[in-house]
FIGU-317767 format. One record per residue (C-alpha): residue number from 1; x, y, z. Coordinates in Angstrom, 1 decimal. Example, Ala and Ser with C-alpha at 12.3 -4.5 7.8 and 13.67 -1.06 7.14 Angstrom:
2
[mipa 1, [12.3, -4.5, 7.8]]
[mipa 2, [13.7, -1.1, 7.1]]
***
This chain:
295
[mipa 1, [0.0, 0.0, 0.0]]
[mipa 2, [1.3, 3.6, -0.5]]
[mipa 3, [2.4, 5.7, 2.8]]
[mipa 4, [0.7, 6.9, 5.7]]
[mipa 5, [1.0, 11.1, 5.1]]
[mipa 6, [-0.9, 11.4, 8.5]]
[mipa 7, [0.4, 11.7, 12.0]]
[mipa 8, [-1.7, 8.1, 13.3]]
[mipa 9, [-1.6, 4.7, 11.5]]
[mipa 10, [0.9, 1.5, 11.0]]
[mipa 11, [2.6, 3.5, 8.6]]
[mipa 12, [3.6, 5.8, 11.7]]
[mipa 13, [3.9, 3.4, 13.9]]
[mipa 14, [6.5, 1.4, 11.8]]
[mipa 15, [8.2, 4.4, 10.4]]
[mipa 16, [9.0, 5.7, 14.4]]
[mipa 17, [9.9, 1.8, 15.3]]
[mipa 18, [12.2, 1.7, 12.2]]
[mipa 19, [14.1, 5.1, 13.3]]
[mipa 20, [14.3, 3.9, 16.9]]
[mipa 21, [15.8, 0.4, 15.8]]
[mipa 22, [18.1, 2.3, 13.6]]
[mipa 23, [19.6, 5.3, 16.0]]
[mipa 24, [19.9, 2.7, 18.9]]
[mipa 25, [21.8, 0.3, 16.3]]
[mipa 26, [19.9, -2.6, 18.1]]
[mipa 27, [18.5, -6.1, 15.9]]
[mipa 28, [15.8, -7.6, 16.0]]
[mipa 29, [17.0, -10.4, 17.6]]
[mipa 30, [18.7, -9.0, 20.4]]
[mipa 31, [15.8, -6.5, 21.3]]
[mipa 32, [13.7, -9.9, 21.3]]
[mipa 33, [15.7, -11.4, 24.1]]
[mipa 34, [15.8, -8.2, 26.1]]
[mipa 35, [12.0, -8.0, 25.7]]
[mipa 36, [11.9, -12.0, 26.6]]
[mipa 37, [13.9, -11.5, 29.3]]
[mipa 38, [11.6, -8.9, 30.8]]
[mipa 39, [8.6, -11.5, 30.3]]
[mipa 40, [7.1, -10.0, 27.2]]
[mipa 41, [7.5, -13.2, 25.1]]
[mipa 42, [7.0, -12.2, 21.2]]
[mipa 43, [8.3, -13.9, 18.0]]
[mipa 44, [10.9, -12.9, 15.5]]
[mipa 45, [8.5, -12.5, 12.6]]
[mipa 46, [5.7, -10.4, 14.8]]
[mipa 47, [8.6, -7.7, 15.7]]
[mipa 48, [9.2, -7.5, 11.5]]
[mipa 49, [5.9, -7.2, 10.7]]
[mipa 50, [5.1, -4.4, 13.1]]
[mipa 51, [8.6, -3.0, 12.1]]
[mipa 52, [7.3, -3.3, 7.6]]
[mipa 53, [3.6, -1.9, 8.8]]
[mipa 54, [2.7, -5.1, 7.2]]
[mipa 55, [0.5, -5.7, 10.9]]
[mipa 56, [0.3, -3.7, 14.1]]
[mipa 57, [0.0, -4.4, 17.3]]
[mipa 58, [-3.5, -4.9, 19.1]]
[mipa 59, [-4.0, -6.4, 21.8]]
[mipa 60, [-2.7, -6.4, 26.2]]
[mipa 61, [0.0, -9.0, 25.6]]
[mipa 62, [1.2, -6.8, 22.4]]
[mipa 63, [0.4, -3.5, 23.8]]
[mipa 64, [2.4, -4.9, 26.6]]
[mipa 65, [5.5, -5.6, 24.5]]
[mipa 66, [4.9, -1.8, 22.8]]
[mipa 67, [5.6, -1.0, 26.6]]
[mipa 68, [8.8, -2.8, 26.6]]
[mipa 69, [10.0, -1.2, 23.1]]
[mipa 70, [9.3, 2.2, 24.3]]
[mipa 71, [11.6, 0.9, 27.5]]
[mipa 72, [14.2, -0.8, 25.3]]
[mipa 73, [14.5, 1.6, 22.2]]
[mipa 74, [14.7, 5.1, 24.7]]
[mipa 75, [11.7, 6.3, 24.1]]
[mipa 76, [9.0, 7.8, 26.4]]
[mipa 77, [6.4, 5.5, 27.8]]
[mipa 78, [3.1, 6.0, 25.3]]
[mipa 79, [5.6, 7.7, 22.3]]
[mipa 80, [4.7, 4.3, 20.6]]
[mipa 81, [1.2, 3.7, 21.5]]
[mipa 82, [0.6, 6.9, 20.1]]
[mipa 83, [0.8, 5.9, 17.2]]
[mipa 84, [-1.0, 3.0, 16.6]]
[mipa 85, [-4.7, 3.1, 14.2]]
[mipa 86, [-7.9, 2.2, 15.5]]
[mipa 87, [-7.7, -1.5, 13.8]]
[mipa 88, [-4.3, -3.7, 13.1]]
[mipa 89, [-6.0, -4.3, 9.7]]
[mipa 90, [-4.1, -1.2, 8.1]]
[mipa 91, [-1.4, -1.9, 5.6]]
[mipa 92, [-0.8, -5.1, 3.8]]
[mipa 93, [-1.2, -8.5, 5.6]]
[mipa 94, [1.8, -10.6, 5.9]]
[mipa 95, [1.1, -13.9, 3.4]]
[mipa 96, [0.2, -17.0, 4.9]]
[mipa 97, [2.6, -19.8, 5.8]]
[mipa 98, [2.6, -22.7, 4.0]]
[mipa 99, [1.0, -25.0, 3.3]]
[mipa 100, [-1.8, -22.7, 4.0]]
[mipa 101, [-3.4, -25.1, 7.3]]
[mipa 102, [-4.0, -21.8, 9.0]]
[mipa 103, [-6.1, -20.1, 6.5]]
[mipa 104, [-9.3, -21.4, 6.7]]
[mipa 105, [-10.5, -20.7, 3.6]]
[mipa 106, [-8.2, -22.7, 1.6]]
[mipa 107, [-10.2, -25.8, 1.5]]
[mipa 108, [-13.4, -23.9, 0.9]]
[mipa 109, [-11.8, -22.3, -1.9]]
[mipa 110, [-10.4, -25.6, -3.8]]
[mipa 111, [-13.4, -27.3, -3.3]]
[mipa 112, [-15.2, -24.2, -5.1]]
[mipa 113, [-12.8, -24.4, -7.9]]
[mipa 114, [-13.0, -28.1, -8.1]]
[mipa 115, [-9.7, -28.9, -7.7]]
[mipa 116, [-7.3, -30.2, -5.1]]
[mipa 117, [-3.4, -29.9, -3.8]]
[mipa 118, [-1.3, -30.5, -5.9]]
[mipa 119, [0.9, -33.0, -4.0]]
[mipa 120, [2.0, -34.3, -7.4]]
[mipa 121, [3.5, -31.6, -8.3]]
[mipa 122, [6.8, -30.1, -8.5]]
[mipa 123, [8.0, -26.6, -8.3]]
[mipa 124, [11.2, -26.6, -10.4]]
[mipa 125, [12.0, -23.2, -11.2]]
[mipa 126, [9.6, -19.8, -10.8]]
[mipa 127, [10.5, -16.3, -12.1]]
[mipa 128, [8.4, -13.8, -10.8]]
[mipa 129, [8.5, -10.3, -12.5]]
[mipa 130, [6.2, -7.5, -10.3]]
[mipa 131, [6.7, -3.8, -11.7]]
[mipa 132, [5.0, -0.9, -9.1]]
[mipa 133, [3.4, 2.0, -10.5]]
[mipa 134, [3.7, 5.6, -9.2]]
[mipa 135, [1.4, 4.7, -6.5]]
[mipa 136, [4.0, 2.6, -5.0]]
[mipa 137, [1.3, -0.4, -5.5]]
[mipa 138, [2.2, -3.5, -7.7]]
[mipa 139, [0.5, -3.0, -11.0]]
[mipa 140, [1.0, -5.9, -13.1]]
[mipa 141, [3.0, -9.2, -12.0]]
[mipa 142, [4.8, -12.0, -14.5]]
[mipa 143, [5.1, -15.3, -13.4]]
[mipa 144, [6.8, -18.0, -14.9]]
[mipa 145, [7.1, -21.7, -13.6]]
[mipa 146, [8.2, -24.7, -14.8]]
[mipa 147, [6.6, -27.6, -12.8]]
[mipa 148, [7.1, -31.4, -13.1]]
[mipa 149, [4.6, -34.1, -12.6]]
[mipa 150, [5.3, -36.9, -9.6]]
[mipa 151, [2.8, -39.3, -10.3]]
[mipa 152, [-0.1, -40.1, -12.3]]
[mipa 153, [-1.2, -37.1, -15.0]]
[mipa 154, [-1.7, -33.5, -14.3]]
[mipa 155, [-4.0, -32.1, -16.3]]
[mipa 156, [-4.5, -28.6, -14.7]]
[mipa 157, [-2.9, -26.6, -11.8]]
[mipa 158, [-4.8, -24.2, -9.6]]
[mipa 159, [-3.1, -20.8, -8.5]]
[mipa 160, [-4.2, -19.0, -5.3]]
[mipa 161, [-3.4, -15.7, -4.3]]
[mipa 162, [-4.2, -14.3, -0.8]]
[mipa 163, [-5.6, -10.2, -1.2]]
[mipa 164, [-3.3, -7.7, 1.3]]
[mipa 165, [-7.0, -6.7, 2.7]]
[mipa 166, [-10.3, -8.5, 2.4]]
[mipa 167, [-12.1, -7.3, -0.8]]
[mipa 168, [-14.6, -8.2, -3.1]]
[mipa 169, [-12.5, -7.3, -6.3]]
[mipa 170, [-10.2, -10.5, -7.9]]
[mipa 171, [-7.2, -9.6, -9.5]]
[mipa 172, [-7.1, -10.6, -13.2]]
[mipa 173, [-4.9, -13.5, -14.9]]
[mipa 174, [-4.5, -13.0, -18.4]]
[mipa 175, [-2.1, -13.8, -21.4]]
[mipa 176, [-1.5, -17.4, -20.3]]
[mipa 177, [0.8, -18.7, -22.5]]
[mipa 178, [1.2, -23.2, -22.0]]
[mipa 179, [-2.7, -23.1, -20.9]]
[mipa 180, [-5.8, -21.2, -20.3]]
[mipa 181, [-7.9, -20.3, -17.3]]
[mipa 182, [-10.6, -22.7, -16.8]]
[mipa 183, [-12.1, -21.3, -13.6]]
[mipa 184, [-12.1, -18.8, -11.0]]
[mipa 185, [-13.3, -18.2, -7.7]]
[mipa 186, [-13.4, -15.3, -4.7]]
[mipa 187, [-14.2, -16.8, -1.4]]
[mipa 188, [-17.1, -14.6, 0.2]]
[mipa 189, [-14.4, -14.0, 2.9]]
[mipa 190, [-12.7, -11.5, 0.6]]
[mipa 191, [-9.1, -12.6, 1.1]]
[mipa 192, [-8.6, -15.9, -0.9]]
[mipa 193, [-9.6, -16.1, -4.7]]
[mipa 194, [-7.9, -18.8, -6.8]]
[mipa 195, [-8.3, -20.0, -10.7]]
[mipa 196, [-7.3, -22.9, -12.3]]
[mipa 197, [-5.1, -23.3, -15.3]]
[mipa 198, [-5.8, -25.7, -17.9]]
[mipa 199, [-2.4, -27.3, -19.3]]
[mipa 200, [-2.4, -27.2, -23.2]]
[mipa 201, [-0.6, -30.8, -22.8]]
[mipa 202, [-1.3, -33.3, -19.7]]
[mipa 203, [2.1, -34.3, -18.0]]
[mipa 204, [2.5, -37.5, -16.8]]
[mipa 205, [5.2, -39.1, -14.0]]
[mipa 206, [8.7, -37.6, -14.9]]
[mipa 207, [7.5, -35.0, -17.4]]
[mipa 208, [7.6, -31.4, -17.0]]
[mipa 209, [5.4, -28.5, -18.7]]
[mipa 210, [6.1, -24.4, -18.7]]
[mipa 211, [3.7, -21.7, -18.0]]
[mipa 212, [3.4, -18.4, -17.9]]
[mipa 213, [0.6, -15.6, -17.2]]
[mipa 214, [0.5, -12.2, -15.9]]
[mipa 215, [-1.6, -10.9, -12.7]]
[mipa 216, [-3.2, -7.5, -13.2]]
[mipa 217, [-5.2, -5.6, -10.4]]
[mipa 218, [-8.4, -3.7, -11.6]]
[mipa 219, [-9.8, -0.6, -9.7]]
[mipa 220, [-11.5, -1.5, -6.4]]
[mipa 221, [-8.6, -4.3, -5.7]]
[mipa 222, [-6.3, -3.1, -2.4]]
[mipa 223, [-2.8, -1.7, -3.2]]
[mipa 224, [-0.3, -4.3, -2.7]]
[mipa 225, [3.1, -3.3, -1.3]]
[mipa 226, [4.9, -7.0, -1.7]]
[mipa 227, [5.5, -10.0, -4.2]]
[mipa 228, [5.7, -13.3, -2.8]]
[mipa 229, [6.3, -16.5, -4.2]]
[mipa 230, [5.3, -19.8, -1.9]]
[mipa 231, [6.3, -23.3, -2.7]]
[mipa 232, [5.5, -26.8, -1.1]]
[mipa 233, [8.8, -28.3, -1.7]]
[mipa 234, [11.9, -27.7, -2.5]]
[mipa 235, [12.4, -25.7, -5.9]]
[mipa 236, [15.1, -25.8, -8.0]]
[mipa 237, [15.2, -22.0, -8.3]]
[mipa 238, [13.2, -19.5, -6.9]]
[mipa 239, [13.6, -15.7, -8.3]]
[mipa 240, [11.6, -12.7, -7.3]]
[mipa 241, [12.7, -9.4, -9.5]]
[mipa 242, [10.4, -6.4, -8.3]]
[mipa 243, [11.0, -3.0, -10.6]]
[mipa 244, [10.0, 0.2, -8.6]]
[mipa 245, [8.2, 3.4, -10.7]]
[mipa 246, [11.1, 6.2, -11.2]]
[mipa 247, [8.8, 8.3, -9.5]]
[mipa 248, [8.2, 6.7, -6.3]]
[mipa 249, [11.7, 4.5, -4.8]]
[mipa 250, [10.7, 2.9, -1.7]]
[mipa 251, [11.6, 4.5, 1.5]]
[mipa 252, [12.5, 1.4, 2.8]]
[mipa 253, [12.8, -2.6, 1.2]]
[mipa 254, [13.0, -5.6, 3.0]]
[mipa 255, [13.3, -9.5, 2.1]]
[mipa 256, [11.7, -12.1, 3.9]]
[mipa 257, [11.8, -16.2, 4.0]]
[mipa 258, [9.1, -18.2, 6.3]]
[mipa 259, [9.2, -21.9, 6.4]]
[mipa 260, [7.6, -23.9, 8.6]]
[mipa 261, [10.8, -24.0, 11.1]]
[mipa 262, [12.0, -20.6, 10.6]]
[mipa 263, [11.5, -17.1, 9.7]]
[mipa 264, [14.0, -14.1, 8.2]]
[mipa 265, [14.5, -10.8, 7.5]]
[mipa 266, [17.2, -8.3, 5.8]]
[mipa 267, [16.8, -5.1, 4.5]]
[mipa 268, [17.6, -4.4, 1.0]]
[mipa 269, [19.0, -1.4, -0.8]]
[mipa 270, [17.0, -0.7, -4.2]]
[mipa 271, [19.4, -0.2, -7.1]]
[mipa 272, [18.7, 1.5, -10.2]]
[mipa 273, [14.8, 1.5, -9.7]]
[mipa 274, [15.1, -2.6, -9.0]]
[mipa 275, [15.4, -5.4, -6.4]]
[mipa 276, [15.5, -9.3, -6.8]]
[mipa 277, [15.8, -12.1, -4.5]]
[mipa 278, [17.1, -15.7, -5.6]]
[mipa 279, [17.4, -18.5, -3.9]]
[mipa 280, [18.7, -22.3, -4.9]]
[mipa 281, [16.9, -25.5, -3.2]]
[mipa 282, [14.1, -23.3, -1.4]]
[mipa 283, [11.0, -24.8, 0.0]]
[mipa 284, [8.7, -24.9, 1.4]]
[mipa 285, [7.9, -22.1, 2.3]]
[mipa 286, [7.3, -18.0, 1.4]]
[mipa 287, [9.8, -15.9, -0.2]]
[mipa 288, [8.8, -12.4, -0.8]]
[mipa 289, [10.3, -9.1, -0.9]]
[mipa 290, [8.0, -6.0, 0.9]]
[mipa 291, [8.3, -2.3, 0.9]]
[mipa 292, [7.0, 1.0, 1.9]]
[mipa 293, [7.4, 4.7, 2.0]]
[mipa 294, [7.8, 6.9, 5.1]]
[mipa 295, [6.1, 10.4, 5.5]]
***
């Protein structure tokens, strides 16, 4: 989503939690144990998210741990609190984890779409293209993927994207080259919405098959400030290349990696209106790259 420009919101909430981090030249993991240590238990990936603006805190255990920030970071007690919106549902959500068990939809969803897991598939290699308009919200997205069959015959693949906010707006798949779309579904829940891709040629045990499509986002559907590519085992190659409008260079860029056992940040420089993220033998889990702009 673009940038807060007011004084209240996550936007100002992570913009003041970012600086503080910064001057006091603290991680994330070290100002975790402090605030563990002082019995304010909180996870590695909550502390990023609030840190993005990709969630906020709500909450007495996580206004609790705001507390212990403002404690930790220098800052005078309610400096923080301050800042926080009426709702944590500002800003992008975070994606799911794989493989998706916590998002109740999901079953609902294939079920609607008449398709199921594709536990027979492989993910060899995906390269997904995302260019941002002056908005600083994704405008179209590329994505290319060469699967492989496990067993039996594939005959189709479903795609399901998770919306940043709910809505009632799908984002559009188009140009498909190696198939066509087939069918489409938004879950009345607003968040999920999936369609499946008819493959031009089945693929049976062994054999692989390449497609490609792009993801557009008509008016009504929420801004999206990240590209994220998520994978139930082990690809061959994972690439993420995310092109920022000459107009609006992100105030801030980070890289993330969730997996079922782990989860990671790093911040990332943008160079010459770009940013990419590539990784070798990845999966499962959710590689993505997140950004956002300060007042």
């Amino acid at each position: 989503m673009t940038g807060h420009s007011d004084d209240q919101g996550g936007g100002a909430f992570a913009a003041a939690l970012r600086a503080a981090i910064s001057e006091r030249g603290i991680t994330l993991a070290r100002l975790r144990r402090k605030l563990v240590d002082d019995g304010n238990p909180v996870s590695m990936a909550t502390l990023s998210y609030w840190r993005s603006g990709a969630r906020q805190p709500e909450g007495a255990q996580s206004l609790s741990v705001v507390e212990g920030l403002e404690d930790h970071l220098g800052m005078n007690r309610g400096h923080l609190t301050s800042l926080l919106g009426p709702s944590a549902r500002l800003g992008p959500l975070a994606p799911p984890r794989l493989p998706f068990d916590e998002v109740r939809e999901l079953p609902e969803t294939l079920a609607a779409l008449r398709s199921v897991e594709q536990d027979a598939l492989r993910d060899l290699s995906t390269q997904v293209t995302a260019f941002v308009g002056r908005d600083g919200a994704v405008e179209r997205i590329t994505m290319r993927s060469l699967v492989q069959a496990t067993k039996g015959v594939i005959t189709e693949i479903p795609s399901i994207d998770v919306a940043p906010v709910e809505t009632d707006v799908m984002s559009a798949i188009s140009d498909v080259v190696g198939g066509r779309v087939d069918r489409e579904y938004l879950h009345p829940g607003g968040l999920l919405s999936g369609v499946v891709i008819a493959l031009d040629e089945p693929i049976t045990t062994g054999a692989t098959t390449l497609f490609e499509f792009t993801e557009t986002f008509p008016a009504g559907y929420p801004p999206r400030q990240s590209v994220w590519h998520a994978t139930s085992r082990p690809a061959r190659e994972t690439l993420i290349w995310v092109h920022f409008h000459p107009d609006a260079p992100p105030t801030w860029c980070e890289e993330y990696c969730e997996t079922p056992d782990d989860y990671a940040t790093s911040m990332r420089s943008v160079a010459h209106g770009a940013v990419h993220v590539a990784k070798h033998g990845f999966g499962p889990g959710v590689l993505g790259i997140r950004w956002g702009y300060d007042e």
